[in-house]
KEDREN-882911 format. One line per 2 residues: number of its first residue (from 1); their letters; for each residue x, y, z of C-alpha. Coordinates in steps of 0.1 Angstrom, whole numbers, plus 5000, padded with zeros to 4 digits. Each point is the difference from the previous one (the first is absolute). Last residue first. Example, Ala and Ser with C-alpha at 12.3 -4.5 7.8 and 13.67 -1.06 7.14 Angstrom:
<rs>
2	SA	5137/4989/5071 ~ 4986/4966/5007
</rs>
This chain:
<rs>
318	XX	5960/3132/5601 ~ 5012/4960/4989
316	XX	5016/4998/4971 ~ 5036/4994/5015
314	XX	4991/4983/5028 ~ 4980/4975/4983
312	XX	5025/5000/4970 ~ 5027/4988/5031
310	XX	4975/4975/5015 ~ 4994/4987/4964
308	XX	5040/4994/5002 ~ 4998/4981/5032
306	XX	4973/4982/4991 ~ 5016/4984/4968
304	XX	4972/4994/4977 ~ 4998/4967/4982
302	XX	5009/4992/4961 ~ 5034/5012/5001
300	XX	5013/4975/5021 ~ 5035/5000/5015
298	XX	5000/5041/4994 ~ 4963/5002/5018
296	XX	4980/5026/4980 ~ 4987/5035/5010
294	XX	5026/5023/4982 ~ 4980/5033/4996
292	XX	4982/5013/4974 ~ 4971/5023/5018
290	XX	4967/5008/4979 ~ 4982/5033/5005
288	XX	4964/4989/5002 ~ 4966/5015/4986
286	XX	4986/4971/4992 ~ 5002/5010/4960
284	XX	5037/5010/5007 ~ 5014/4969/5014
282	XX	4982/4986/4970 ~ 5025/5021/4980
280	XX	5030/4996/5022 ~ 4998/4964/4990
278	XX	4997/5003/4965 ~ 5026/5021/4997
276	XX	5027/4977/5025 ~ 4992/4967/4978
274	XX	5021/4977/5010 ~ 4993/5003/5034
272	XX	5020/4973/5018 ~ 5037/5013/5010
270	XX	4977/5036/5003 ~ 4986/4983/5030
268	XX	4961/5016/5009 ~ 4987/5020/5029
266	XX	4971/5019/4990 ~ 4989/5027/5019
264	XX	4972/5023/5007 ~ 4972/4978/4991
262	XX	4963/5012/4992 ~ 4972/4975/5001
260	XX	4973/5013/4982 ~ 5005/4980/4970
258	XX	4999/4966/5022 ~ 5000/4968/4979
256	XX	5007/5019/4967 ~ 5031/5016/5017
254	XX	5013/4970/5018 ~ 5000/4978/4970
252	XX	5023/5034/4987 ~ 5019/5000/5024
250	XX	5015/4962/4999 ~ 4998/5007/4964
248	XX	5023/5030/4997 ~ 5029/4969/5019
246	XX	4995/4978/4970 ~ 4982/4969/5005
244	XX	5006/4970/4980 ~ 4987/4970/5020
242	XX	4975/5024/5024 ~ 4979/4970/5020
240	XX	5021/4972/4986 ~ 5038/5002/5007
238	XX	5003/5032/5018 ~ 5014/5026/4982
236	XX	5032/5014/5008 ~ 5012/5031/5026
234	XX	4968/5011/5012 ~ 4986/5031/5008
232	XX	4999/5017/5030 ~ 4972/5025/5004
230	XX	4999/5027/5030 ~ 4972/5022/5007
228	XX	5009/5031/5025 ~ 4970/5000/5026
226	XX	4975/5021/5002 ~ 4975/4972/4994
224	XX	4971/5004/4978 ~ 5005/4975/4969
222	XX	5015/4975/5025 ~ 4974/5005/5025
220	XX	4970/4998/4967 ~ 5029/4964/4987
218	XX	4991/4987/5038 ~ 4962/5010/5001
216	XX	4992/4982/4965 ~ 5023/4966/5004
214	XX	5016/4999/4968 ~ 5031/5024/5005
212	XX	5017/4974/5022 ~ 4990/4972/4972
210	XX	5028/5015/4978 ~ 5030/4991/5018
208	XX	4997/4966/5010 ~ 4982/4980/4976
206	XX	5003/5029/4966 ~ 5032/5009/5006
204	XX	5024/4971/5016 ~ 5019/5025/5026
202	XX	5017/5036/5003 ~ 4977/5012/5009
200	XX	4982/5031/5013 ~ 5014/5024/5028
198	XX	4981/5022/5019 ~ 5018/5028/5015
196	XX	4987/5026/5032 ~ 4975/4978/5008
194	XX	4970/5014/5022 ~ 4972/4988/4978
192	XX	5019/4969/4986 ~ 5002/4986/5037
190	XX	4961/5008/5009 ~ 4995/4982/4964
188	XX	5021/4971/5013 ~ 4985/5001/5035
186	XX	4961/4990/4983 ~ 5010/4974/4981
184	XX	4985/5004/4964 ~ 4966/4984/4998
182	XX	4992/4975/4971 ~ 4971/5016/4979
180	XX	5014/4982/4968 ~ 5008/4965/5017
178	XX	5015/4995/4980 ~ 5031/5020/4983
176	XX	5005/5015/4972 ~ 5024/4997/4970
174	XX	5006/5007/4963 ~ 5014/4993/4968
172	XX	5025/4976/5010 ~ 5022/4984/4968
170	XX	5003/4963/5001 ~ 5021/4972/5018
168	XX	4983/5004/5031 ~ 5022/4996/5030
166	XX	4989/5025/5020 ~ 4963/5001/4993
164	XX	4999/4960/5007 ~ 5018/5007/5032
162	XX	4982/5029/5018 ~ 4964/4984/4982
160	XX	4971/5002/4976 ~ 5007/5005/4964
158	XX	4975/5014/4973 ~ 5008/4992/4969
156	XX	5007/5014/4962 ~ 5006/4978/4975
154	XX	5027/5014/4974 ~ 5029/4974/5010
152	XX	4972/4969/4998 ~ 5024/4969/5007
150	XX	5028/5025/5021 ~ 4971/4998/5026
148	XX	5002/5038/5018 ~ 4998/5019/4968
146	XX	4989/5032/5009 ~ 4994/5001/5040
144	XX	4966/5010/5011 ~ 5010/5003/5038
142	XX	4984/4992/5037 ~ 5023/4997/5032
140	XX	4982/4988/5033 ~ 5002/5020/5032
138	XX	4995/4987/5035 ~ 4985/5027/5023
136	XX	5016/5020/5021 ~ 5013/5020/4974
134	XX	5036/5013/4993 ~ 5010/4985/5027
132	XX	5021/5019/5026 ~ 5033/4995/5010
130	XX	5019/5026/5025 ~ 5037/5011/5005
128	XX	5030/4993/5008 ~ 4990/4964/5015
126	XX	5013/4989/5037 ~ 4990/4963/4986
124	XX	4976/4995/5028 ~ 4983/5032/4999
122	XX	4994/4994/4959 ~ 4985/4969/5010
120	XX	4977/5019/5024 ~ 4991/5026/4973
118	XX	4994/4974/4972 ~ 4973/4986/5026
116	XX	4983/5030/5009 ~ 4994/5010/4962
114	XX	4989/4967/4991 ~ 4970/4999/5031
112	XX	4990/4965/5016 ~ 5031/5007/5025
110	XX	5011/4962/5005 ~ 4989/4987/4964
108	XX	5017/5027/4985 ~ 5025/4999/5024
106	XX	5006/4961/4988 ~ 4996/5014/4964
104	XX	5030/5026/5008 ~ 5021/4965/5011
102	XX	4990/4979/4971 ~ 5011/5021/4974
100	XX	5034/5008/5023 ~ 5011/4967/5002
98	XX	4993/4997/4958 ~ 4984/4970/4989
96	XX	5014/4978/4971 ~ 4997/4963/5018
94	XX	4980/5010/5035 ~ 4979/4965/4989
92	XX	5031/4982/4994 ~ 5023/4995/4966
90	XX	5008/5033/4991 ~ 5028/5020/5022
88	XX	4989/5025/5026 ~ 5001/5038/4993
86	XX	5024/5019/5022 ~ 4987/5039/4992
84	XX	4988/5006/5034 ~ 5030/4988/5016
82	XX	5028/5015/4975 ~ 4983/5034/5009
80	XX	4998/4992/5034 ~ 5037/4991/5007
78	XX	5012/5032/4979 ~ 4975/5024/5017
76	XX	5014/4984/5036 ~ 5035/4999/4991
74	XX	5000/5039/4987 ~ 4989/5006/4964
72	XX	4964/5011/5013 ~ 4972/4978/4983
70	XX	4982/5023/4977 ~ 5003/4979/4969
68	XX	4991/4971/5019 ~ 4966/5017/5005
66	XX	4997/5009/4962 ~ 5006/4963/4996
64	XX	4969/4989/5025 ~ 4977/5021/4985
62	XX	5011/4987/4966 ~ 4992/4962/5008
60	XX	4967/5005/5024 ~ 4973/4992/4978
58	XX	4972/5021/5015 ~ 4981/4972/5022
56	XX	4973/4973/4992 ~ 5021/4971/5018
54	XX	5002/4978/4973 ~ 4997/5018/4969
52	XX	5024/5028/5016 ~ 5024/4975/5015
50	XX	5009/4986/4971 ~ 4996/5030/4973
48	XX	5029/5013/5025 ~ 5021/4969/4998
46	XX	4999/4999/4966 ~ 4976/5021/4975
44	XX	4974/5021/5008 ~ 5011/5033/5005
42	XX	4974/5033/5000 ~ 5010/5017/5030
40	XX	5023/5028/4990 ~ 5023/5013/5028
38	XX	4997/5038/5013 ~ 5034/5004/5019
36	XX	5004/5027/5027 ~ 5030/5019/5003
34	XX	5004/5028/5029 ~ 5041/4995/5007
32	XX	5015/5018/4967 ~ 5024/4993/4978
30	XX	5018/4967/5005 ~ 4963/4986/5007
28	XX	4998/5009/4965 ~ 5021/4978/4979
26	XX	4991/4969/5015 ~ 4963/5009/4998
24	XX	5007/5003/4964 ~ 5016/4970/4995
22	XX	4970/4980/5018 ~ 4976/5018/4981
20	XX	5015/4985/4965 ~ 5004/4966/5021
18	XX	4965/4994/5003 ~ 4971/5030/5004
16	XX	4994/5033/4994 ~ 4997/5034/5015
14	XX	5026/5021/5019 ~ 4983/5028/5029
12	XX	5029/5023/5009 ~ 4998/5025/5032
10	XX	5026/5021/4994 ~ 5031/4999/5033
8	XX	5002/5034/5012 ~ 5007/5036/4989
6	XX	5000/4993/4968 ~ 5019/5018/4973
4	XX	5024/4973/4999 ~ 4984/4968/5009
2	XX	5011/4981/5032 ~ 5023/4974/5006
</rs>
Protein backbone atom coordinates (compact mmCIF):
# COMPACT_ATOMS: atom_id res chain seq x y z
CA UNK A 1 0.00 0.00 0.00
CA UNK A 2 1.76 2.94 -0.79
CA UNK A 3 2.27 6.35 1.15
CA UNK A 4 0.09 9.14 0.39
CA UNK A 5 2.01 11.91 -1.06
CA UNK A 6 4.35 9.36 -2.56
CA UNK A 7 4.51 8.50 -5.64
CA UNK A 8 5.94 5.01 -4.94
CA UNK A 9 6.65 2.75 -2.15
CA UNK A 10 9.35 4.97 0.64
CA UNK A 11 12.33 3.40 1.14
CA UNK A 12 12.24 2.68 5.15
CA UNK A 13 15.41 1.71 6.99
CA UNK A 14 13.96 0.42 10.93
CA UNK A 15 16.76 0.03 13.60
CA UNK A 16 16.88 -2.25 16.59
CA UNK A 17 16.92 -5.41 17.62
CA UNK A 18 14.54 -8.38 19.46
CA UNK A 19 10.98 -8.39 19.46
CA UNK A 20 10.53 -4.40 19.59
CA UNK A 21 12.13 -4.46 15.86
CA UNK A 22 10.18 -7.40 15.12
CA UNK A 23 6.77 -5.43 15.74
CA UNK A 24 7.90 -2.79 13.78
CA UNK A 25 8.92 -4.67 10.76
CA UNK A 26 5.46 -6.16 11.10
CA UNK A 27 3.94 -2.99 10.86
CA UNK A 28 5.84 -1.66 7.98
CA UNK A 29 6.05 -4.28 5.35
CA UNK A 30 2.18 -3.40 5.26
CA UNK A 31 3.29 -0.01 4.15
CA UNK A 32 5.69 0.04 1.86
CA UNK A 33 7.84 -2.78 -0.20
CA UNK A 34 11.65 -1.28 0.22
CA UNK A 35 12.31 -2.18 4.00
CA UNK A 36 15.58 -3.13 5.24
CA UNK A 37 16.14 -4.02 8.90
CA UNK A 38 19.43 -2.83 10.71
CA UNK A 39 19.58 -5.49 13.71
CA UNK A 40 21.90 -4.84 16.84
CA UNK A 41 24.71 -7.24 17.26
CA UNK A 42 25.67 -7.11 20.67
CA UNK A 43 23.65 -10.39 22.32
CA UNK A 44 25.33 -12.76 24.41
CA UNK A 45 23.01 -14.71 26.11
CA UNK A 46 21.22 -18.21 24.98
CA UNK A 47 21.42 -19.75 21.92
CA UNK A 48 22.96 -16.72 20.28
CA UNK A 49 25.86 -16.12 23.05
CA UNK A 50 26.19 -20.09 22.22
CA UNK A 51 27.10 -20.07 18.90
CA UNK A 52 28.88 -16.78 19.03
CA UNK A 53 31.53 -17.89 21.79
CA UNK A 54 31.89 -21.02 19.98
CA UNK A 55 31.90 -20.40 16.53
CA UNK A 56 33.35 -16.63 16.60
CA UNK A 57 30.32 -15.22 14.68
CA UNK A 58 27.77 -12.20 15.21
CA UNK A 59 25.20 -13.80 17.57
CA UNK A 60 22.60 -14.67 15.30
CA UNK A 61 19.22 -14.54 17.60
CA UNK A 62 17.73 -11.09 16.48
CA UNK A 63 18.92 -11.34 12.91
CA UNK A 64 17.12 -14.37 12.61
CA UNK A 65 13.72 -12.83 14.26
CA UNK A 66 13.70 -9.73 12.16
CA UNK A 67 13.89 -12.40 9.24
CA UNK A 68 10.79 -14.19 10.54
CA UNK A 69 9.26 -11.00 10.79
CA UNK A 70 9.47 -10.61 7.00
CA UNK A 71 8.31 -14.01 6.16
CA UNK A 72 5.34 -13.55 3.66
CA UNK A 73 1.88 -14.51 5.31
CA UNK A 74 1.20 -16.96 2.47
CA UNK A 75 1.96 -21.00 3.23
CA UNK A 76 5.51 -20.60 2.40
CA UNK A 77 6.30 -17.23 4.75
CA UNK A 78 4.04 -19.01 7.43
CA UNK A 79 5.98 -22.48 7.09
CA UNK A 80 9.37 -20.73 7.28
CA UNK A 81 8.76 -18.38 9.80
CA UNK A 82 7.55 -21.20 12.28
CA UNK A 83 10.83 -23.13 10.89
CA UNK A 84 13.39 -20.72 11.65
CA UNK A 85 12.09 -19.92 14.94
CA UNK A 86 11.48 -23.83 16.12
CA UNK A 87 14.01 -24.01 18.94
CA UNK A 88 14.75 -27.54 20.21
CA UNK A 89 13.90 -28.65 23.70
CA UNK A 90 16.83 -28.77 26.58
CA UNK A 91 18.26 -31.85 27.41
CA UNK A 92 20.74 -32.63 24.14
CA UNK A 93 23.47 -30.77 22.71
CA UNK A 94 20.94 -28.74 20.15
CA UNK A 95 18.86 -28.25 23.59
CA UNK A 96 17.77 -24.35 23.42
CA UNK A 97 19.02 -23.55 19.82
CA UNK A 98 16.99 -21.84 17.44
CA UNK A 99 16.68 -23.70 13.60
CA UNK A 100 17.14 -20.59 12.11
CA UNK A 101 20.42 -19.53 14.57
CA UNK A 102 22.14 -22.39 13.24
CA UNK A 103 20.98 -22.06 9.72
CA UNK A 104 22.35 -18.23 8.96
CA UNK A 105 25.66 -19.48 10.92
CA UNK A 106 25.88 -22.50 8.48
CA UNK A 107 25.89 -19.62 5.46
CA UNK A 108 28.12 -17.86 7.53
CA UNK A 109 30.37 -20.57 7.49
CA UNK A 110 29.41 -21.40 3.69
CA UNK A 111 29.82 -17.68 2.36
CA UNK A 112 32.71 -16.46 4.85
CA UNK A 113 30.98 -12.95 4.48
CA UNK A 114 27.74 -11.93 7.22
CA UNK A 115 26.24 -9.76 4.82
CA UNK A 116 26.14 -12.52 2.02
CA UNK A 117 24.87 -15.05 4.25
CA UNK A 118 21.77 -13.06 5.87
CA UNK A 119 21.01 -12.27 2.15
CA UNK A 120 20.78 -16.03 1.09
CA UNK A 121 18.60 -16.89 4.04
CA UNK A 122 16.52 -14.04 3.44
CA UNK A 123 16.22 -15.61 -0.41
CA UNK A 124 15.07 -18.71 1.08
CA UNK A 125 12.40 -17.43 3.33
CA UNK A 126 10.94 -15.12 0.31
CA UNK A 127 11.65 -12.19 2.95
CA UNK A 128 9.98 -8.59 2.50
CA UNK A 129 12.77 -6.99 2.89
CA UNK A 130 16.47 -7.03 3.78
CA UNK A 131 18.58 -7.64 7.21
CA UNK A 132 21.61 -6.12 7.89
CA UNK A 133 23.81 -6.07 11.02
CA UNK A 134 24.31 -3.36 12.69
CA UNK A 135 28.11 -4.10 12.64
CA UNK A 136 29.98 -6.83 11.38
CA UNK A 137 31.70 -7.26 14.14
CA UNK A 138 30.42 -8.67 17.51
CA UNK A 139 29.41 -5.98 19.90
CA UNK A 140 29.69 -6.15 23.70
CA UNK A 141 27.40 -3.87 26.01
CA UNK A 142 29.31 -1.65 28.64
CA UNK A 143 27.28 0.55 31.47
CA UNK A 144 27.97 2.28 34.88
CA UNK A 145 24.78 1.27 36.37
CA UNK A 146 23.85 3.03 39.92
CA UNK A 147 23.19 0.49 42.24
CA UNK A 148 23.63 -2.66 40.46
CA UNK A 149 24.25 -5.04 43.86
CA UNK A 150 21.21 -4.23 46.04
CA UNK A 151 24.21 -4.75 49.09
CA UNK A 152 25.92 -1.40 48.14
CA UNK A 153 22.66 0.68 46.50
CA UNK A 154 25.05 3.90 46.08
CA UNK A 155 28.09 2.03 44.43
CA UNK A 156 28.58 2.83 41.18
CA UNK A 157 29.80 -0.03 38.60
CA UNK A 158 30.72 -0.76 35.45
CA UNK A 159 28.78 -3.73 33.82
CA UNK A 160 29.90 -5.69 30.92
CA UNK A 161 27.29 -7.54 28.93
CA UNK A 162 23.63 -7.77 26.62
CA UNK A 163 22.22 -9.77 29.59
CA UNK A 164 23.80 -8.49 32.73
CA UNK A 165 22.96 -4.70 31.40
CA UNK A 166 19.38 -5.87 30.85
CA UNK A 167 18.57 -7.23 33.81
CA UNK A 168 20.37 -5.08 36.19
CA UNK A 169 18.49 -4.25 39.11
CA UNK A 170 19.96 -0.56 39.39
CA UNK A 171 19.61 2.76 37.63
CA UNK A 172 21.75 2.93 34.05
CA UNK A 173 23.72 6.02 33.73
CA UNK A 174 25.22 5.33 30.61
CA UNK A 175 26.29 3.07 27.67
CA UNK A 176 28.87 2.34 24.91
CA UNK A 177 29.82 -0.23 23.23
CA UNK A 178 33.42 -2.18 22.64
CA UNK A 179 34.98 -2.40 20.69
CA UNK A 180 34.98 1.54 20.44
CA UNK A 181 36.39 1.88 16.69
CA UNK A 182 33.98 -1.06 15.75
CA UNK A 183 33.02 -0.49 11.99
CA UNK A 184 29.43 0.17 11.01
CA UNK A 185 28.28 -2.25 8.06
CA UNK A 186 29.03 -0.71 5.12
CA UNK A 187 25.21 -1.35 3.21
CA UNK A 188 23.37 -0.05 6.32
CA UNK A 189 24.92 3.38 6.03
CA UNK A 190 24.44 3.15 1.97
CA UNK A 191 20.66 2.18 3.21
CA UNK A 192 20.27 5.16 5.73
CA UNK A 193 21.72 7.49 3.03
CA UNK A 194 18.99 6.94 0.49
CA UNK A 195 16.03 6.19 3.14
CA UNK A 196 13.13 7.99 2.82
CA UNK A 197 12.06 7.08 6.80
CA UNK A 198 14.14 5.76 9.49
CA UNK A 199 12.51 4.37 12.27
CA UNK A 200 14.06 3.94 15.84
CA UNK A 201 12.70 1.59 18.48
CA UNK A 202 10.53 0.48 19.89
CA UNK A 203 12.77 -2.11 21.91
CA UNK A 204 14.83 -2.64 25.46
CA UNK A 205 16.59 1.09 25.35
CA UNK A 206 19.77 1.25 26.32
CA UNK A 207 20.88 -2.89 24.74
CA UNK A 208 18.98 -2.63 21.69
CA UNK A 209 18.06 0.72 20.88
CA UNK A 210 20.68 2.93 22.04
CA UNK A 211 23.86 1.12 20.78
CA UNK A 212 22.67 1.99 16.98
CA UNK A 213 23.72 5.63 17.69
CA UNK A 214 27.14 4.34 19.22
CA UNK A 215 28.90 3.17 16.38
CA UNK A 216 30.63 6.75 15.03
CA UNK A 217 29.80 6.46 11.17
CA UNK A 218 26.22 4.92 11.74
CA UNK A 219 24.78 7.70 14.48
CA UNK A 220 27.15 10.72 11.51
CA UNK A 221 24.48 8.72 8.57
CA UNK A 222 21.73 9.03 11.03
CA UNK A 223 22.56 12.65 11.97
CA UNK A 224 22.90 13.36 8.05
CA UNK A 225 20.30 11.44 6.26
CA UNK A 226 17.49 13.07 4.44
CA UNK A 227 15.41 10.92 5.65
CA UNK A 228 12.20 11.58 7.94
CA UNK A 229 13.39 10.26 11.61
CA UNK A 230 10.93 8.14 13.35
CA UNK A 231 11.02 7.28 17.34
CA UNK A 232 8.70 4.82 18.81
CA UNK A 233 8.60 4.76 22.34
CA UNK A 234 7.73 2.22 24.55
CA UNK A 235 4.63 1.24 26.16
CA UNK A 236 6.08 0.14 29.92
CA UNK A 237 9.43 -0.12 31.25
CA UNK A 238 11.37 -2.93 30.95
CA UNK A 239 12.09 -4.71 34.08
CA UNK A 240 15.72 -3.85 34.75
CA UNK A 241 17.45 -1.77 32.22
CA UNK A 242 14.69 1.38 32.48
CA UNK A 243 12.48 -0.04 35.73
CA UNK A 244 10.53 3.32 36.02
CA UNK A 245 10.81 5.01 32.87
CA UNK A 246 8.40 7.53 31.77
CA UNK A 247 7.83 7.91 28.11
CA UNK A 248 9.94 11.99 28.17
CA UNK A 249 12.79 9.72 29.42
CA UNK A 250 13.05 7.36 26.60
CA UNK A 251 13.80 10.91 24.66
CA UNK A 252 15.51 12.37 26.73
CA UNK A 253 18.42 9.25 27.21
CA UNK A 254 18.33 9.73 23.57
CA UNK A 255 18.93 13.45 23.67
CA UNK A 256 22.08 13.49 25.85
CA UNK A 257 23.40 10.44 23.91
CA UNK A 258 23.00 12.13 20.57
CA UNK A 259 22.16 16.13 20.81
CA UNK A 260 22.62 16.40 17.19
CA UNK A 261 20.31 13.97 16.26
CA UNK A 262 17.16 15.57 15.15
CA UNK A 263 13.76 13.48 15.09
CA UNK A 264 10.73 14.43 13.25
CA UNK A 265 8.35 12.23 14.94
CA UNK A 266 7.54 10.66 17.95
CA UNK A 267 5.13 7.93 18.04
CA UNK A 268 3.92 7.38 21.59
CA UNK A 269 0.31 5.71 23.12
CA UNK A 270 -1.64 8.29 24.92
CA UNK A 271 -3.28 4.96 26.96
CA UNK A 272 0.44 5.04 28.40
CA UNK A 273 1.76 8.53 28.69
CA UNK A 274 0.83 9.83 31.86
CA UNK A 275 2.41 12.69 31.49
CA UNK A 276 1.33 14.29 28.00
CA UNK A 277 3.28 17.97 29.11
CA UNK A 278 6.25 16.56 29.86
CA UNK A 279 6.37 14.52 26.87
CA UNK A 280 5.65 17.11 24.26
CA UNK A 281 8.31 19.07 26.01
CA UNK A 282 11.25 16.79 25.23
CA UNK A 283 9.54 16.23 21.96
CA UNK A 284 10.21 19.82 21.66
CA UNK A 285 13.96 19.97 22.74
CA UNK A 286 14.69 17.25 19.77
CA UNK A 287 12.94 19.10 17.62
CA UNK A 288 9.98 16.46 17.16
CA UNK A 289 6.26 16.84 16.86
CA UNK A 290 4.93 13.92 18.88
CA UNK A 291 2.01 11.60 17.46
CA UNK A 292 -0.55 9.88 20.16
CA UNK A 293 -1.90 7.19 18.60
CA UNK A 294 -3.20 3.80 19.82
CA UNK A 295 -0.14 1.50 19.33
CA UNK A 296 -0.94 -1.31 21.98
CA UNK A 297 -2.25 -4.84 21.44
CA UNK A 298 -6.05 -4.83 23.17
CA UNK A 299 -5.25 -8.66 24.63
CA UNK A 300 -1.98 -7.28 25.92
CA UNK A 301 -1.33 -3.87 26.48
CA UNK A 302 2.25 -4.17 27.19
CA UNK A 303 3.35 -5.26 23.35
CA UNK A 304 2.76 -3.32 20.24
CA UNK A 305 0.03 -4.39 17.94
CA UNK A 306 1.62 -4.33 14.35
CA UNK A 307 -1.23 -3.67 12.65
CA UNK A 308 -2.05 -0.63 14.53
CA UNK A 309 1.78 0.81 14.42
CA UNK A 310 1.33 0.12 10.63
CA UNK A 311 -1.70 2.41 10.75
CA UNK A 312 0.41 5.50 12.79
CA UNK A 313 3.17 4.53 10.23
CA UNK A 314 0.91 5.44 7.50
CA UNK A 315 -0.50 8.04 9.16
CA UNK A 316 2.86 10.00 10.17
CA UNK A 317 4.67 9.08 7.53
CA UNK A 318 5.19 12.20 4.58
Amino acid sequence: MPIAGLSSDPAIVALGGGHGLSASLRALRRVTNRLTAIVGVADDGGSSGRLRSEFKVLPPGDLRMALAALCGDDSWGRTWEKVVQHRFPEGGDLGGHALGNLLITALWQSTHDAVEGLDWVGALLEAQGRVLPLSETPLDIVARIHGHNPKFPDEVVQVRGQVEVATTQGRVLDVWVEPTDAPACAEAIVAIGNADAVVLGPGSWFTSVMPHLLIPAQRQALIETPAQRILVVNLLPQVGETTGFQPEEYVRVLRDSTPDLRIDVVLADPAHVPDIAALIAECEHIGAELALLPLASTKDPSVHDPRRLSVAFDTVLR
